[in-house]
C-alpha positions in Angstrom: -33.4 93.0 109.4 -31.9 95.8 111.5 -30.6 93.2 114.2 -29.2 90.6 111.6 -27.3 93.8 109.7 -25.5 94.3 113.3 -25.1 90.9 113.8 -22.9 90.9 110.5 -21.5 93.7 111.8 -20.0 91.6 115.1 -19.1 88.7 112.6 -17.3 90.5 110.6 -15.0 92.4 113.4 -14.6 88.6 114.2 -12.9 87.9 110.7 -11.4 91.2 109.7 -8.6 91.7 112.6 -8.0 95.3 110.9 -11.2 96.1 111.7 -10.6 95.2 115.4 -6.9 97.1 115.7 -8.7 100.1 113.9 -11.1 100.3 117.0 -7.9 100.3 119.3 -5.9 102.4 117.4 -8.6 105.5 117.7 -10.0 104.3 121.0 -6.5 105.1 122.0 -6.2 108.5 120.2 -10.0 109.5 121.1 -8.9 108.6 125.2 -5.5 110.5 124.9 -7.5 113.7 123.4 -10.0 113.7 125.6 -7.5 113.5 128.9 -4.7 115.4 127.3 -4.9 117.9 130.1 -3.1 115.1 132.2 0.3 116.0 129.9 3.0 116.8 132.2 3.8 119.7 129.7 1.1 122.9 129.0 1.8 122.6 125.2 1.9 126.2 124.7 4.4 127.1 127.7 7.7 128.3 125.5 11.0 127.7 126.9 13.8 129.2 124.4 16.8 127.7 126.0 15.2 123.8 125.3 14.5 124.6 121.6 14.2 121.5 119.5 15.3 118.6 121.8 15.1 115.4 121.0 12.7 113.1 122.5 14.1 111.9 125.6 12.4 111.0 128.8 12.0 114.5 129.9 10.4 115.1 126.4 8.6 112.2 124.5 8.3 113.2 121.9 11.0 116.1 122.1 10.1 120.1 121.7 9.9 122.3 119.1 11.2 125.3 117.5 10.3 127.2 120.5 11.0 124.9 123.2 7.3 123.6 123.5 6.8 119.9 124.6 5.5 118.0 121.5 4.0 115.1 122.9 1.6 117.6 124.8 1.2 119.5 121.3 0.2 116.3 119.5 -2.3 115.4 122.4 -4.0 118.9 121.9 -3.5 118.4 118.3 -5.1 115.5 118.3 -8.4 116.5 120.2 -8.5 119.4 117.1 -7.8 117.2 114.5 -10.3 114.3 115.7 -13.0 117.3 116.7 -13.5 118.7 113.3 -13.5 115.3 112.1 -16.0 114.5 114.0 -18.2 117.8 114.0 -17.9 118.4 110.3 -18.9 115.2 110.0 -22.2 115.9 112.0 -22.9 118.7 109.7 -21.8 116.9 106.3 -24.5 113.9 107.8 -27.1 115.9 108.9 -27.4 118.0 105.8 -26.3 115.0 103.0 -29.4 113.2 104.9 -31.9 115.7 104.7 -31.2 116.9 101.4 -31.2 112.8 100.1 -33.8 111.8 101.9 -36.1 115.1 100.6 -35.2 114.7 97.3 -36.1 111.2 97.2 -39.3 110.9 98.9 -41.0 113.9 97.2 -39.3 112.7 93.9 -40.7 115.4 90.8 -39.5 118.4 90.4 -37.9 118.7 94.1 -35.7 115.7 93.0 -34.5 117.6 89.9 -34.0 120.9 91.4 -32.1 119.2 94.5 -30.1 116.7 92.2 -28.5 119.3 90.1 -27.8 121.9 92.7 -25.5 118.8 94.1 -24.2 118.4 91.1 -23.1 121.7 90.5 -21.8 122.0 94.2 -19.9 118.7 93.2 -18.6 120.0 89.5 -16.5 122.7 91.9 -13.3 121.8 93.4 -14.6 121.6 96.8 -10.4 122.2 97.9 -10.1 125.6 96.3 -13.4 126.9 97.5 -12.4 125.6 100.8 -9.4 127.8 100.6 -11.0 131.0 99.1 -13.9 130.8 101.7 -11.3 130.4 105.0 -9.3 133.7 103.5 -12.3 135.7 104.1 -13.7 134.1 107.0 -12.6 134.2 110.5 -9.8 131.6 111.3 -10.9 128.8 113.6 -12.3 125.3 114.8 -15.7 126.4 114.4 -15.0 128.2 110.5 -13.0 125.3 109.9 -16.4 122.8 111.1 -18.3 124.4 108.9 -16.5 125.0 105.7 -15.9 121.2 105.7 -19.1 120.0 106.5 -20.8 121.9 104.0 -18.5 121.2 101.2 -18.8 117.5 101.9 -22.3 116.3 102.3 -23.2 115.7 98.4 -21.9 112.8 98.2 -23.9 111.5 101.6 -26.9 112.7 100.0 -26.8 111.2 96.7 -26.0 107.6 98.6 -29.2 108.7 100.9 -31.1 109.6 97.9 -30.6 106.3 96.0 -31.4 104.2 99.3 -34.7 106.5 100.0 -35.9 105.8 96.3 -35.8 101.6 97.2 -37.1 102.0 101.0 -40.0 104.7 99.9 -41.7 101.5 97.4 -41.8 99.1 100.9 -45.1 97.6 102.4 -44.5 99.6 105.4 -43.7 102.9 104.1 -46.6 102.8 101.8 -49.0 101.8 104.8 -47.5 104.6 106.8 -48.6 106.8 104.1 -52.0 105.5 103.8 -52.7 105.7 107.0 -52.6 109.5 107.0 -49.4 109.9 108.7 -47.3 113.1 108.1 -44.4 113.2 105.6 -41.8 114.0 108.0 -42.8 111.5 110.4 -42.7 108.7 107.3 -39.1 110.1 106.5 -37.9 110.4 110.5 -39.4 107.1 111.5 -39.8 105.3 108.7 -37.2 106.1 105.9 -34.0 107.6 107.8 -34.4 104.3 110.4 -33.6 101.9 107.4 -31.0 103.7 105.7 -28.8 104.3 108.8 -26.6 101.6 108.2 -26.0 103.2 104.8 -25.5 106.8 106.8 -23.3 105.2 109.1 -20.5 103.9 106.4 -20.5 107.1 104.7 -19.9 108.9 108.0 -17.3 107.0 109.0 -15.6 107.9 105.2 -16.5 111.3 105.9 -14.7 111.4 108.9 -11.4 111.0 107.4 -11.9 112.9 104.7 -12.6 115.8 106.8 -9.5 115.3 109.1 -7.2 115.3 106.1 -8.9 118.5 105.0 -8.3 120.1 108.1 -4.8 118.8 108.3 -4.2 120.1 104.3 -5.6 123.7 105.2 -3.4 123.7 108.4 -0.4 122.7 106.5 -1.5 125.1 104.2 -1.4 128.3 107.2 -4.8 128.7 106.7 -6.5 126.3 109.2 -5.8 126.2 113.0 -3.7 129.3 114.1 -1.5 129.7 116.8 -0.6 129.2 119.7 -3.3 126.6 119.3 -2.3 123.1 117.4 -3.7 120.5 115.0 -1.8 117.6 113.4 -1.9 119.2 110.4 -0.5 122.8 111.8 1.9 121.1 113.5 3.1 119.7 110.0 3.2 123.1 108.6 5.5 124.2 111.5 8.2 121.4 110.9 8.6 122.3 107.5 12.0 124.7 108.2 13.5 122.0 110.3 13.3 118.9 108.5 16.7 118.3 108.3 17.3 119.5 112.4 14.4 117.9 113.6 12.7 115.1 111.7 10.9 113.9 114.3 8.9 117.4 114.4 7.5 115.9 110.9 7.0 112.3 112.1 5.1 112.1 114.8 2.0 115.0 113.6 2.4 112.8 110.1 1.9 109.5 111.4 -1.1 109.9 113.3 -2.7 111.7 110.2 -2.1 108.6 108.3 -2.7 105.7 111.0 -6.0 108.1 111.7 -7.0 108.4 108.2 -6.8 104.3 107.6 -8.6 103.2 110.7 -11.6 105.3 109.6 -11.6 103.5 106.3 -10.9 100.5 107.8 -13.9 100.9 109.7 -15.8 102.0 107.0 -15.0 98.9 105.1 -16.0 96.6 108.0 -19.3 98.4 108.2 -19.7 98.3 104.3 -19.0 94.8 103.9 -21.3 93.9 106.9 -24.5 95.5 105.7 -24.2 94.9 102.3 -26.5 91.6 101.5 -24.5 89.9 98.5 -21.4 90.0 100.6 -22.5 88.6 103.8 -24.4 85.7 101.4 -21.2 84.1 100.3 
């Protein structure tokens, strides 16, 4: 079952294009983050007399209000943004799954308990908490991780949940159980294993969701703090100098948003692929 699911998953790159430019797109921004030490620029190096240049072939992308190169900004930028992405999306999986797949395995009065604590978590505006717990918390990537991936994983594990309540009723979870084997090895090698097509959708979702809360509470002042960049920081900065230098807006703002769709892109590829009704007709 596993092997036909990523079968789909190649047949349906095949016949959603999108799918196979999303790829490219953040294959391309993942490669230019990684090796954005190769910028002919250091992106925090300020030069007063070349405030807010134009891009040019000294300066791709042109420099900002303190004469820093922006196309090496928007690399570094880049390897923030896409790194608590991904890390906050580690946490959001890892704890979404446990907490889903717990809940719905032991079923009873754990289920309840677990259920509604999500549910309370969810009934707050995850945004404003967001905000109130980065006041008081130290700025930086690793807060930033961590407030993110905790305020996002309820939604992972009520998906989780709902698949581990169908997968815990098969022939070969029930056997697994009869033969004396140990709950957590039934939910690491048994239930998790089934579901990870499902986990792998919603992590891709998650990933986006978590960039465009990094890049809100950047443009906000209250994510990534100089001299250090993110995409989102660097759209607080052009703010004052929209009208001097729109390109100091452009560039941070369209690699949020072409980020931001091939995620969901991808997540729709993967979503249409493993779902069974879909790949019947």
């Amino acid at each position: 079952m596993n092997r036909m699911r990523w079968r789909n998953v190649k047949t349906q790159f095949k016949e959603q294009k999108m799918g196979i430019v999303a790829l490219i797109v953040l294959g391309i921004f993942i490669i230019a983050a990684v090796f954005a030490f190769l910028a002919p620029h250091d992106p925090n190096k300020i030069v007063v007399t070349e405030r807010l240049l134009p891009p040019s072939a000294a300066h791709w992308f042109g420099t900002d209000d303190n004469g820093r190169d922006y196309f090496a900004r928007a690399l570094y930028g880049g390897r923030v943004s896409l790194s608590v992405g991904f890390f906050a999306m580690i946490v959001a999986v890892v704890v979404g799954t446990t907490v889903g797949a717990v809940s719905g395995y032991f079923g009873g009065a754990m289920d309840n308990i677990l259920m509604r604590f999500v549910d309370v978590l969810m009934s707050i505006p995850s945004f404003f908490l967001m905000l109130i717990l980065n006041a008081y918390l130290k700025p930086g990537i690793s807060t930033i991780v961590i407030i993110i991936g905790l305020l996002s994983w309820m939604s992972i594990a009520r998906i989780v949940r709902a698949e581990t309540l169908s997968v815990k009723e098969r022939e070969y979870v029930l056997y697994a159980r009869v033969s004396g084997q140990s709950n957590f090895k039934i939910i690491t090698k048994h239930i998790v294993p089934s579901i990870l097509p499902t986990i792998i959708v919603s992590a891709t979702i998650n990933i986006a969701s978590a960039i465009l809360m990094e890049s809100s509470l950047s443009f906000l002042g209250l994510g990534i703090q100089q001299p250090n960049s993110s995409w989102g920081s660097m759209l607080n900065n052009a703010q004052g100098y929209i009208g001097d230098a729109p390109y100091m807006a452009l560039f941070p703002g369209i690699f949020i948003l072409v980020t931001v769709l091939s995620f969901n892109f991808l997540g729709d590829v993967f979503r249409v692929a493993f779902e069974p009704k879909v790949n019947r007709r």
